[in-house]
MITI-317960 format. One record per atom (N, C-alpha, C, O): atom name; residue in one letter; x, y, z; residue number from 0. Coordinates in Angstrom, 2 decimals. Layout:
<atom = CA, res = A, x = X, y = Y, z = Z, n = NUM> $
...
//
This chain:
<atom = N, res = X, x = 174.42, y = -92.21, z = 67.34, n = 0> $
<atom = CA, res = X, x = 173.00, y = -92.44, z = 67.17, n = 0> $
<atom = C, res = X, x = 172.47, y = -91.48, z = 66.10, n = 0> $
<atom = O, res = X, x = 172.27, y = -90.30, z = 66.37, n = 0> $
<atom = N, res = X, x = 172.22, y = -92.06, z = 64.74, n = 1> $
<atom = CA, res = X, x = 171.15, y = -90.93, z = 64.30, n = 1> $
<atom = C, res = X, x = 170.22, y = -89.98, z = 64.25, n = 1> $
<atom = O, res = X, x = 169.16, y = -90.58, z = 64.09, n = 1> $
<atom = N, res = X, x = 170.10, y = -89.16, z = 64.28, n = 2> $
<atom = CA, res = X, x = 169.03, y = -88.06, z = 64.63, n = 2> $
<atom = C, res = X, x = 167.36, y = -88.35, z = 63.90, n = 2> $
<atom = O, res = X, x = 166.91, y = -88.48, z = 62.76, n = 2> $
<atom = N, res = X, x = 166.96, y = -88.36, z = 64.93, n = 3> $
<atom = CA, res = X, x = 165.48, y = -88.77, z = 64.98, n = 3> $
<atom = C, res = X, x = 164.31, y = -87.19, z = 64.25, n = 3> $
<atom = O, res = X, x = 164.49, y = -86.10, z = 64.80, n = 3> $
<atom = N, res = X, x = 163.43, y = -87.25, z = 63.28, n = 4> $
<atom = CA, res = X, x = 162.71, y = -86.20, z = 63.22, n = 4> $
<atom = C, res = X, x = 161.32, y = -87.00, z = 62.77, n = 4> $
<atom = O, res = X, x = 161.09, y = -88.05, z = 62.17, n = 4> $
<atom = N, res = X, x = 160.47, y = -85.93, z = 63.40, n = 5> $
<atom = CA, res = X, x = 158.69, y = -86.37, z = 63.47, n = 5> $
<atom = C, res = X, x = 158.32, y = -86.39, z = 61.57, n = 5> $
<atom = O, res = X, x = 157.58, y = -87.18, z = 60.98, n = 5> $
<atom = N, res = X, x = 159.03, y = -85.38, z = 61.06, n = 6> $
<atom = CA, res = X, x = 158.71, y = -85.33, z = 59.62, n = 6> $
<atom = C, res = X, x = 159.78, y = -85.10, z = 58.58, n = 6> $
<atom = O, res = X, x = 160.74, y = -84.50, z = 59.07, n = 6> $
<atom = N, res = X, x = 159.94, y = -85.44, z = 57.06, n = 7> $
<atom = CA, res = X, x = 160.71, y = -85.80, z = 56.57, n = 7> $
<atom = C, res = X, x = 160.49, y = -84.89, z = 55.36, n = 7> $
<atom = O, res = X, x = 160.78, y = -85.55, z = 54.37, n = 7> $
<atom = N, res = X, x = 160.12, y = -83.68, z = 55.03, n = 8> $
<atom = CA, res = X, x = 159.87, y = -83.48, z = 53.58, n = 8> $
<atom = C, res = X, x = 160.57, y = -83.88, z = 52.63, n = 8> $
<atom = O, res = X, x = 161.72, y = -84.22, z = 52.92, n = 8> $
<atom = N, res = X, x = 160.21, y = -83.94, z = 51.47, n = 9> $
<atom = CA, res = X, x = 160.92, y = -84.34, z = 49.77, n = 9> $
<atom = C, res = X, x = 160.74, y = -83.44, z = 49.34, n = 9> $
<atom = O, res = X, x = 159.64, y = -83.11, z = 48.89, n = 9> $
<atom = N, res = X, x = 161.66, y = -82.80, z = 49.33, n = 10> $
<atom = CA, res = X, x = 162.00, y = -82.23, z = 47.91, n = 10> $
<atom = C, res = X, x = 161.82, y = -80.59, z = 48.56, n = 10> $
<atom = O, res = X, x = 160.92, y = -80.43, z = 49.38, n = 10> $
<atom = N, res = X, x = 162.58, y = -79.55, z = 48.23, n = 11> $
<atom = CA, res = X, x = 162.72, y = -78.17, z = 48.80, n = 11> $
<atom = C, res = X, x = 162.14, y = -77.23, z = 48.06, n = 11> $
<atom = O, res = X, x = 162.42, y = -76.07, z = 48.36, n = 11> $
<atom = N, res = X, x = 161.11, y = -77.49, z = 46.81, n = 12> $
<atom = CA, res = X, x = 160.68, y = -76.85, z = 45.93, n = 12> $
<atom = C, res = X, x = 159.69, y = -75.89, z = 47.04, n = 12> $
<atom = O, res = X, x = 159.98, y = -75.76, z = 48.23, n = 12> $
<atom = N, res = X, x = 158.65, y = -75.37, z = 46.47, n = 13> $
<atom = CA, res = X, x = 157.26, y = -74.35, z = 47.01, n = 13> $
<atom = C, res = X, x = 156.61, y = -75.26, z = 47.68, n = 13> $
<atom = O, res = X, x = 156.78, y = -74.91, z = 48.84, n = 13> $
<atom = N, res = X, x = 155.95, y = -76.24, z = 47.68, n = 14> $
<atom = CA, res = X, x = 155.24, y = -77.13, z = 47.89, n = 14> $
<atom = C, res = X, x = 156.28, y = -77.80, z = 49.62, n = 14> $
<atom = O, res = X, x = 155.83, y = -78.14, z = 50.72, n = 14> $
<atom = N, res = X, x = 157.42, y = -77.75, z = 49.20, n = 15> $
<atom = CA, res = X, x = 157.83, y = -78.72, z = 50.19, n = 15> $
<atom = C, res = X, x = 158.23, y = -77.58, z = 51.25, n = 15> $
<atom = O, res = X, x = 157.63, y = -77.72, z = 52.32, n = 15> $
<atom = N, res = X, x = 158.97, y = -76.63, z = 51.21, n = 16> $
<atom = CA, res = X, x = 159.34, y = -75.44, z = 51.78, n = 16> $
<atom = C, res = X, x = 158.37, y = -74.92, z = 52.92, n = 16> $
<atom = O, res = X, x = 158.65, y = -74.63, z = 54.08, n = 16> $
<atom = N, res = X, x = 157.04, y = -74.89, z = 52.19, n = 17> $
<atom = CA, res = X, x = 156.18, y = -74.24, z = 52.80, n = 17> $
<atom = C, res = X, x = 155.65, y = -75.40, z = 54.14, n = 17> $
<atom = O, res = X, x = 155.21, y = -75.18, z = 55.27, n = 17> $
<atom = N, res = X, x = 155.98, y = -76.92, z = 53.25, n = 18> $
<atom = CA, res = X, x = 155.42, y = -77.87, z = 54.43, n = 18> $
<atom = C, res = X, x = 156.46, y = -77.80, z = 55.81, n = 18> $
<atom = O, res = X, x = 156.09, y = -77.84, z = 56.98, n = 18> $
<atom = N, res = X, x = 157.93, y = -77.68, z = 55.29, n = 19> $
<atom = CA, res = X, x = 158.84, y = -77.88, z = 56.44, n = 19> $
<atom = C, res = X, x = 158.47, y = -76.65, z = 57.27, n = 19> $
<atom = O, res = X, x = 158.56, y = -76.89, z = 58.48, n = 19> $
<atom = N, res = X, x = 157.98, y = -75.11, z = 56.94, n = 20> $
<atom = CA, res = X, x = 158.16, y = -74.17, z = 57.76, n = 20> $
<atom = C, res = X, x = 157.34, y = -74.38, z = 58.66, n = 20> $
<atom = O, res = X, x = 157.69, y = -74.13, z = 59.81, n = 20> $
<atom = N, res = X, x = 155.73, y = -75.00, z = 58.34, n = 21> $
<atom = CA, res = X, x = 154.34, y = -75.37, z = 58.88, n = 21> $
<atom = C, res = X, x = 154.52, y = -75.81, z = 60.19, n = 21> $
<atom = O, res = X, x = 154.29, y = -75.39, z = 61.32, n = 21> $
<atom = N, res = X, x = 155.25, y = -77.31, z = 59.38, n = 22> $
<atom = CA, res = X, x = 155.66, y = -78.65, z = 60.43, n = 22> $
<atom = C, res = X, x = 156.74, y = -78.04, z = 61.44, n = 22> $
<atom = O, res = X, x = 156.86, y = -78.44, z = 62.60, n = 22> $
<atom = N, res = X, x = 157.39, y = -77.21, z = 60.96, n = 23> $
<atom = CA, res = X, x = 158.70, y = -76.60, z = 62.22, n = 23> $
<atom = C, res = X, x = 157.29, y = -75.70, z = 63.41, n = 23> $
<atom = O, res = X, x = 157.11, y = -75.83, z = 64.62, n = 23> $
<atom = N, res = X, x = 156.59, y = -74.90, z = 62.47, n = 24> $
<atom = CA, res = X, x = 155.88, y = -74.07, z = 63.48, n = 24> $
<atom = C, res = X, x = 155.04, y = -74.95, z = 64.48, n = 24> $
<atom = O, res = X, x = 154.86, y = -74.65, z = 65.66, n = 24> $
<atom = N, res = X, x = 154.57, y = -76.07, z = 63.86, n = 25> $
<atom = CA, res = X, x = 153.99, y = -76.82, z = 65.25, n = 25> $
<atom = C, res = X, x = 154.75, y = -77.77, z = 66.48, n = 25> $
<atom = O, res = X, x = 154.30, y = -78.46, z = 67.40, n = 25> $
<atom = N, res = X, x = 156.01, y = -77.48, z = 66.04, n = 26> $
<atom = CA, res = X, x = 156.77, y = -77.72, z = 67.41, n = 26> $
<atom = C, res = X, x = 157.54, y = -79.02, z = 66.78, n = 26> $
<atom = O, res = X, x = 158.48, y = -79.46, z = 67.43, n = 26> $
<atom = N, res = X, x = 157.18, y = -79.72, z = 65.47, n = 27> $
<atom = CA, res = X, x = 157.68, y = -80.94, z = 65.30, n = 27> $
<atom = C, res = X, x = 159.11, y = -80.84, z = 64.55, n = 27> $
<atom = O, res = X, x = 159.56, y = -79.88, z = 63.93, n = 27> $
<atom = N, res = X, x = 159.58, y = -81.86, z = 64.73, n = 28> $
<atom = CA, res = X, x = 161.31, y = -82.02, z = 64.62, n = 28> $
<atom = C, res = X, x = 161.12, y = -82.26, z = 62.56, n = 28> $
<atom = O, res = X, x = 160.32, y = -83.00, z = 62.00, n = 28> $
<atom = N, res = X, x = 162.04, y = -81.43, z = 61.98, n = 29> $
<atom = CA, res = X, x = 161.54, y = -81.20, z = 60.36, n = 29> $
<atom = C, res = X, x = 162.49, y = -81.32, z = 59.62, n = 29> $
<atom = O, res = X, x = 163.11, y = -80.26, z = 59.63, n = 29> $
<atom = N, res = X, x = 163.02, y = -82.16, z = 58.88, n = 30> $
<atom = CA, res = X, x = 163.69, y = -82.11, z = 58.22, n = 30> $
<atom = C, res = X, x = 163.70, y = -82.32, z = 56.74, n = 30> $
<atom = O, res = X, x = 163.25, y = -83.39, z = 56.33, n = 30> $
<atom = N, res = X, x = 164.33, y = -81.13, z = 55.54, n = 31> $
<atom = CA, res = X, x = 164.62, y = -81.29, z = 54.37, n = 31> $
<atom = C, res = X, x = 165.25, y = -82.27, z = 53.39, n = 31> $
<atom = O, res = X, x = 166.40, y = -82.68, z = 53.54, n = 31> $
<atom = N, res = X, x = 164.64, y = -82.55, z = 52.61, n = 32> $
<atom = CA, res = X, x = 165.62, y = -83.53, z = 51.78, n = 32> $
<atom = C, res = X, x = 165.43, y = -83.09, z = 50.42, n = 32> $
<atom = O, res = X, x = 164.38, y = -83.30, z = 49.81, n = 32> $
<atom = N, res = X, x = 166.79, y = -82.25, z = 49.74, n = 33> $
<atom = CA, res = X, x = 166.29, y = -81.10, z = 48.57, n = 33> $
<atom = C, res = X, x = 168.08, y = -82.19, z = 47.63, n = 33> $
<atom = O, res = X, x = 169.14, y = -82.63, z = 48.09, n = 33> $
<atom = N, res = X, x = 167.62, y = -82.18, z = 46.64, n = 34> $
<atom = CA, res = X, x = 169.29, y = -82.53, z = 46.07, n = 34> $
<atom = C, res = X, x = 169.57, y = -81.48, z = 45.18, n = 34> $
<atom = O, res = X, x = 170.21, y = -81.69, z = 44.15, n = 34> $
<atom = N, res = X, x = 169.07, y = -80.17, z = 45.55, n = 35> $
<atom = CA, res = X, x = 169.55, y = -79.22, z = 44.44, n = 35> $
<atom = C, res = X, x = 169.27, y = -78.13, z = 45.26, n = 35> $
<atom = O, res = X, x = 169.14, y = -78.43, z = 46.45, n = 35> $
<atom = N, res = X, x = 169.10, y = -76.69, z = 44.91, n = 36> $
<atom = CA, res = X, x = 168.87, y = -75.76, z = 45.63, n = 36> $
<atom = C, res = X, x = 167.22, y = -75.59, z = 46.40, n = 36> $
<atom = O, res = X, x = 166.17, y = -75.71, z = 45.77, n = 36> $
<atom = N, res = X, x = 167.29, y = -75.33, z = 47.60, n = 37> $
<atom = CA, res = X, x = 166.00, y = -74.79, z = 48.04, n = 37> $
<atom = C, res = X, x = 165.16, y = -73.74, z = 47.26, n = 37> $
<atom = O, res = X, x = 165.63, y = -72.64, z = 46.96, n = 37> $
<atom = N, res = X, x = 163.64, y = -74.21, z = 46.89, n = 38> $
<atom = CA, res = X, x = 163.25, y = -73.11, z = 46.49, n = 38> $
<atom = C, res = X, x = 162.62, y = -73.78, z = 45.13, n = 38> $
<atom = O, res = X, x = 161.64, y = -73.33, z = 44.54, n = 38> $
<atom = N, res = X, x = 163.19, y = -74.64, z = 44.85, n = 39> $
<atom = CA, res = X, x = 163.14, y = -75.44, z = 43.43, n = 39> $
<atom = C, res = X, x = 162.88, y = -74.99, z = 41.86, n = 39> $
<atom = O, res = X, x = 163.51, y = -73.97, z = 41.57, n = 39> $
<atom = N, res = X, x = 162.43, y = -75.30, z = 41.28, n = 40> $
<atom = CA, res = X, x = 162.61, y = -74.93, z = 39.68, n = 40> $
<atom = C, res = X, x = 161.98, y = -73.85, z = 39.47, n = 40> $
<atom = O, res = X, x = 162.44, y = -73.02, z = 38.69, n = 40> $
<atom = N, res = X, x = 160.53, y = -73.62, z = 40.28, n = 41> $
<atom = CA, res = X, x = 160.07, y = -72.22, z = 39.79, n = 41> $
<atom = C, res = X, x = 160.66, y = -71.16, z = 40.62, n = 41> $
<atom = O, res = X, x = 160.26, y = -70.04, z = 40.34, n = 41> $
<atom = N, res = X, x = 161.53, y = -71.25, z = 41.61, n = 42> $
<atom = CA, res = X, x = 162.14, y = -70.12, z = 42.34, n = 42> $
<atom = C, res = X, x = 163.37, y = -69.71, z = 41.32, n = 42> $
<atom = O, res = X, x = 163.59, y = -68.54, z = 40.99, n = 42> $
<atom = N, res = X, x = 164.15, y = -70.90, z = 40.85, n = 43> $
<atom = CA, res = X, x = 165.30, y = -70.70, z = 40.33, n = 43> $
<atom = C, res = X, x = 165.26, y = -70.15, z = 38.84, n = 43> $
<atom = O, res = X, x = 165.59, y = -69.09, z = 38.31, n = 43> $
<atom = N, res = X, x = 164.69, y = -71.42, z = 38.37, n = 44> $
<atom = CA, res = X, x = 164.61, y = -71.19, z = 37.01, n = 44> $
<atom = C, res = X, x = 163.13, y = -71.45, z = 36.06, n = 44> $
<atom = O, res = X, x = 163.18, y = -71.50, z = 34.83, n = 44> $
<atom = N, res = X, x = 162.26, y = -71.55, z = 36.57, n = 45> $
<atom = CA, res = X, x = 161.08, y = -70.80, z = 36.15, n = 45> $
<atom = C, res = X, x = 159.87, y = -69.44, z = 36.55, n = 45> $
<atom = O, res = X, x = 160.09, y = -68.25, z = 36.36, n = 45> $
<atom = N, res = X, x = 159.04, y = -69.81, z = 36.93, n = 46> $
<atom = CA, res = X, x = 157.98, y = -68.82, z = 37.11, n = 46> $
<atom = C, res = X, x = 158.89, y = -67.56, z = 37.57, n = 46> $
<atom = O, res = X, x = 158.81, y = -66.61, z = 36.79, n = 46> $
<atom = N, res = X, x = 159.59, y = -67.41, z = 38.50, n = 47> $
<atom = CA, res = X, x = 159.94, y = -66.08, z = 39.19, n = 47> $
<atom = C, res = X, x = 161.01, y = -65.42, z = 38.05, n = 47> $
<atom = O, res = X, x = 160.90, y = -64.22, z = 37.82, n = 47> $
<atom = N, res = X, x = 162.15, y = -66.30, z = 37.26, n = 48> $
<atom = CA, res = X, x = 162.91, y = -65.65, z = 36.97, n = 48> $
<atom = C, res = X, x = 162.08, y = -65.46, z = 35.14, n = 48> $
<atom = O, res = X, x = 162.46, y = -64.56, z = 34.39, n = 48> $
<atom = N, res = X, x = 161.29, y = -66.18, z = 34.85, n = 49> $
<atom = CA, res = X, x = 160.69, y = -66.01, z = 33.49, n = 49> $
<atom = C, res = X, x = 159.65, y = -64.42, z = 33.89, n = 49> $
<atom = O, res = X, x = 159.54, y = -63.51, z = 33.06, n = 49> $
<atom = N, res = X, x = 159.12, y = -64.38, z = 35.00, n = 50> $
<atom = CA, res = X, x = 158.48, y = -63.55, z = 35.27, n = 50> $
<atom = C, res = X, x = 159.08, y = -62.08, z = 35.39, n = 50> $
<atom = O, res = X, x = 158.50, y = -61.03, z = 35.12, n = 50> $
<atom = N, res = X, x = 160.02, y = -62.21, z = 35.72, n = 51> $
<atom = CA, res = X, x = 161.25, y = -61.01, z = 35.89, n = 51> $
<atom = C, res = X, x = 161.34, y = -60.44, z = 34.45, n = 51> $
<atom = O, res = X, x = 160.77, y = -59.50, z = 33.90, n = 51> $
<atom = N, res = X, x = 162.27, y = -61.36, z = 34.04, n = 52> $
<atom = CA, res = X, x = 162.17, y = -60.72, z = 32.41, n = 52> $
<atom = C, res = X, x = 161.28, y = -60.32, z = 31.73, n = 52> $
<atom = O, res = X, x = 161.44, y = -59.43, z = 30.89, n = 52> $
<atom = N, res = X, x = 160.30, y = -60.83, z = 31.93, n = 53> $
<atom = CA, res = X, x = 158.34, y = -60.42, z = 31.19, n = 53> $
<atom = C, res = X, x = 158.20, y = -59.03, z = 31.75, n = 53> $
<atom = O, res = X, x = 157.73, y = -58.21, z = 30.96, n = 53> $
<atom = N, res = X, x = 158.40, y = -58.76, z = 32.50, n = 54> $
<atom = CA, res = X, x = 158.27, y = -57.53, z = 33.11, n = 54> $
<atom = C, res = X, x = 158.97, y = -56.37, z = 32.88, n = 54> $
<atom = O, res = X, x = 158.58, y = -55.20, z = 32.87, n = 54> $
<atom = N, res = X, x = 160.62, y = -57.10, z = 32.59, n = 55> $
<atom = CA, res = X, x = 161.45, y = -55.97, z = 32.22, n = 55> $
<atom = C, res = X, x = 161.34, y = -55.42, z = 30.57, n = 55> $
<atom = O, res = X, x = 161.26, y = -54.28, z = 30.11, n = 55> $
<atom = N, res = X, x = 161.37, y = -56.78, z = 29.90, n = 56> $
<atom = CA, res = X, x = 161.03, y = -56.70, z = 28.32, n = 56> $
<atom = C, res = X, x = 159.39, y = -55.75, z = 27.84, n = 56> $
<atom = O, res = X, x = 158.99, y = -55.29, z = 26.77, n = 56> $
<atom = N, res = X, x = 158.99, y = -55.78, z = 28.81, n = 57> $
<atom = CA, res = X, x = 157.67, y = -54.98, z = 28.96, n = 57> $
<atom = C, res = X, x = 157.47, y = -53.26, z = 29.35, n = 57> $
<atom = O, res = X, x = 156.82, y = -52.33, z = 28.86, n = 57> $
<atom = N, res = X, x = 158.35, y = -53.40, z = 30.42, n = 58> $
<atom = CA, res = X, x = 158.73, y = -52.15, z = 30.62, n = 58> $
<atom = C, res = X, x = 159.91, y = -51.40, z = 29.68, n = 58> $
<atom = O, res = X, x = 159.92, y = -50.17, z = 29.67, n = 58> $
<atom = N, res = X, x = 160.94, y = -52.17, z = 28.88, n = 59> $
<atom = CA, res = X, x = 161.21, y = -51.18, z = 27.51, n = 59> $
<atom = C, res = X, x = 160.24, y = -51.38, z = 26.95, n = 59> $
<atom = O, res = X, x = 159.36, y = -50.72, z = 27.49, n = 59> $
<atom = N, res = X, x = 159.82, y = -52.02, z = 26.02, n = 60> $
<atom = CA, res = X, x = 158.58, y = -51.74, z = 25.42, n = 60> $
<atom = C, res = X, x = 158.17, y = -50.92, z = 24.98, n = 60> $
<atom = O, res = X, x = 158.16, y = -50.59, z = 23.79, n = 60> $
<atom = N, res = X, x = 157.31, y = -49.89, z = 26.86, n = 61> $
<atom = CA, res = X, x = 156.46, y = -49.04, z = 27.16, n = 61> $
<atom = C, res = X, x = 157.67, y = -47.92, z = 27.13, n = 61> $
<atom = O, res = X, x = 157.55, y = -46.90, z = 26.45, n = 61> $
<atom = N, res = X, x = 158.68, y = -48.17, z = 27.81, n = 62> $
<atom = CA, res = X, x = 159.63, y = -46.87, z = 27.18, n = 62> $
<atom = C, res = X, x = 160.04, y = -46.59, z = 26.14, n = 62> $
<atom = O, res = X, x = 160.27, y = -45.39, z = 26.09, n = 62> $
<atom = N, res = X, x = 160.36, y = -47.31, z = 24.85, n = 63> $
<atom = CA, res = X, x = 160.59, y = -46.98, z = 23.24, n = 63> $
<atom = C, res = X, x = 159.13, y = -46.64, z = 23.04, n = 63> $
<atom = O, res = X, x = 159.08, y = -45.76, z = 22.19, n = 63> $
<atom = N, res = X, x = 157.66, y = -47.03, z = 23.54, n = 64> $
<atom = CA, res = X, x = 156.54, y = -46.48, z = 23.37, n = 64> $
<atom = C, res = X, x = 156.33, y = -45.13, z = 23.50, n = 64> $
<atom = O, res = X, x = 155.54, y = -44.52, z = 22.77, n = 64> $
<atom = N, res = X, x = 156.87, y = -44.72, z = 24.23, n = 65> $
<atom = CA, res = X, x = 156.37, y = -43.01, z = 24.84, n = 65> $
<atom = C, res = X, x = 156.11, y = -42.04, z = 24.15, n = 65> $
<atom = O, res = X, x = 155.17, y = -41.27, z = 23.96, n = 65> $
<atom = N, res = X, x = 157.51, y = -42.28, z = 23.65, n = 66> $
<atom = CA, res = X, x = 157.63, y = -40.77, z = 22.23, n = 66> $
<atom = C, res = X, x = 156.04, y = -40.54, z = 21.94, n = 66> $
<atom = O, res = X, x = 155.66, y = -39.38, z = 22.10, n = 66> $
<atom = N, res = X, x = 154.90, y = -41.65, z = 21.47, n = 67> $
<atom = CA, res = X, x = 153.74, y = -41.18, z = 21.04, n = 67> $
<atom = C, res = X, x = 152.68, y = -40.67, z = 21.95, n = 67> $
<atom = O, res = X, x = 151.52, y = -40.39, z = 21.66, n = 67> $
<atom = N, res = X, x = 153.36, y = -40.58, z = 23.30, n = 68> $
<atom = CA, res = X, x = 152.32, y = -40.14, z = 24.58, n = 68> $
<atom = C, res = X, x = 152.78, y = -39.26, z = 25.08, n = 68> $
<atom = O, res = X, x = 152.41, y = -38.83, z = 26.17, n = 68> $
<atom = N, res = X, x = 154.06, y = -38.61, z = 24.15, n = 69> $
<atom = CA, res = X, x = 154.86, y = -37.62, z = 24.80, n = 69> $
<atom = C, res = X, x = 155.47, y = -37.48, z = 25.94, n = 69> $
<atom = O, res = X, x = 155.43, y = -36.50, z = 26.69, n = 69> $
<atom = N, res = X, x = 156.27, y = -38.87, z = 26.13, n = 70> $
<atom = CA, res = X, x = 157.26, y = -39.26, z = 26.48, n = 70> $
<atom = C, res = X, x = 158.21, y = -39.76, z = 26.44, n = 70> $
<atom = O, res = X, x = 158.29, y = -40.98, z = 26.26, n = 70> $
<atom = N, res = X, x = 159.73, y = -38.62, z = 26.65, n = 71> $
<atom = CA, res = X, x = 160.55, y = -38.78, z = 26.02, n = 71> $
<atom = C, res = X, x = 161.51, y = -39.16, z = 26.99, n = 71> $
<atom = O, res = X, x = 161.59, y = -38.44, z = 27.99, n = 71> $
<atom = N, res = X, x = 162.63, y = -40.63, z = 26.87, n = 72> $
<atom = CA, res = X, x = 163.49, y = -41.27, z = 27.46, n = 72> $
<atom = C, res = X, x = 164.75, y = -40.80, z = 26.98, n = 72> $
<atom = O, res = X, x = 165.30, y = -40.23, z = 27.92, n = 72> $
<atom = N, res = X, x = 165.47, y = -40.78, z = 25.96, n = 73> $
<atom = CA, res = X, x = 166.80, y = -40.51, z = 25.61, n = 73> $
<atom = C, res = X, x = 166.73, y = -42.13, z = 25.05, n = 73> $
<atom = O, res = X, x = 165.65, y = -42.66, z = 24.77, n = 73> $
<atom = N, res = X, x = 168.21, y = -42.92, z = 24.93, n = 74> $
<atom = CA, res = X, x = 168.61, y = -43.56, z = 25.01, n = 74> $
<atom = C, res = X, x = 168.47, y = -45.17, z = 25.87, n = 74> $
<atom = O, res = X, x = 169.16, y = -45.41, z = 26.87, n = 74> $
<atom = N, res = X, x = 167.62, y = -46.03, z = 25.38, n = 75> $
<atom = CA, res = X, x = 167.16, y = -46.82, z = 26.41, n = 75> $
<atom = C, res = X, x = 168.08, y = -48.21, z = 26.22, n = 75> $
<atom = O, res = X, x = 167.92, y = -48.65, z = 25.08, n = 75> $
<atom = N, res = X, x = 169.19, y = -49.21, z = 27.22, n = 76> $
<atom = CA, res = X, x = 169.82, y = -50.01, z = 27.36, n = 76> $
<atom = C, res = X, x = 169.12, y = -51.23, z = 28.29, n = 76> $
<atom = O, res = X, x = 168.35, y = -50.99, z = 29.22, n = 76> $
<atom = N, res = X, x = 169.44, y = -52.24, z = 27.97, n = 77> $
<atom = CA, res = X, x = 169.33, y = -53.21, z = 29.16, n = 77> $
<atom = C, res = X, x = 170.19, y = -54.45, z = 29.29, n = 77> $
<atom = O, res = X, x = 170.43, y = -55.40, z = 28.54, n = 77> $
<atom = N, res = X, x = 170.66, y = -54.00, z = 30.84, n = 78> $
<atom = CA, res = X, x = 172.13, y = -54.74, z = 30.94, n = 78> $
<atom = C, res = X, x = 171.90, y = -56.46, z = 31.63, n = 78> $
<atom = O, res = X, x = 172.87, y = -57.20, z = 31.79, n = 78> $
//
């Protein structure tokens, strides 16, 4: 017999994630339907991981900056 659930989300992105956790918290039977990773494009490969780098490319930046605020790093890499 197939397994029966009250709700069906599409798709495992932000939007859908947040509906399955909702729908689980009110007691109803929840199931995912993702064909790629949970979390979807802006977890994986936009907003969070474009955001990462913006941040890091920002923070050298501000460290090759210093020397003129009299702050001095040495040698600055990023791996």
């Amino acid at each position: 017999m197939p397994e029966r659930f009250d709700v069906v989300v599409l798709g495992g992105g932000s939007g859908g994630y947040v509906a399955a956790i909702r729908s689980a918290q009110l007691g109803l039977r929840t199931a995912v339907v993702e064909e790629q990773k949970v979390g979807g494009t802006c977890l994986h490969r936009g907003c969070i991981p474009t955001k990462a780098l913006l941040q890091t490319a920002a923070l050298v930046d501000s460290l090759r900056d210093g020397a003129r605020l009299g702050v001095s790093t040495g040698e600055i890499s990023v791996d």
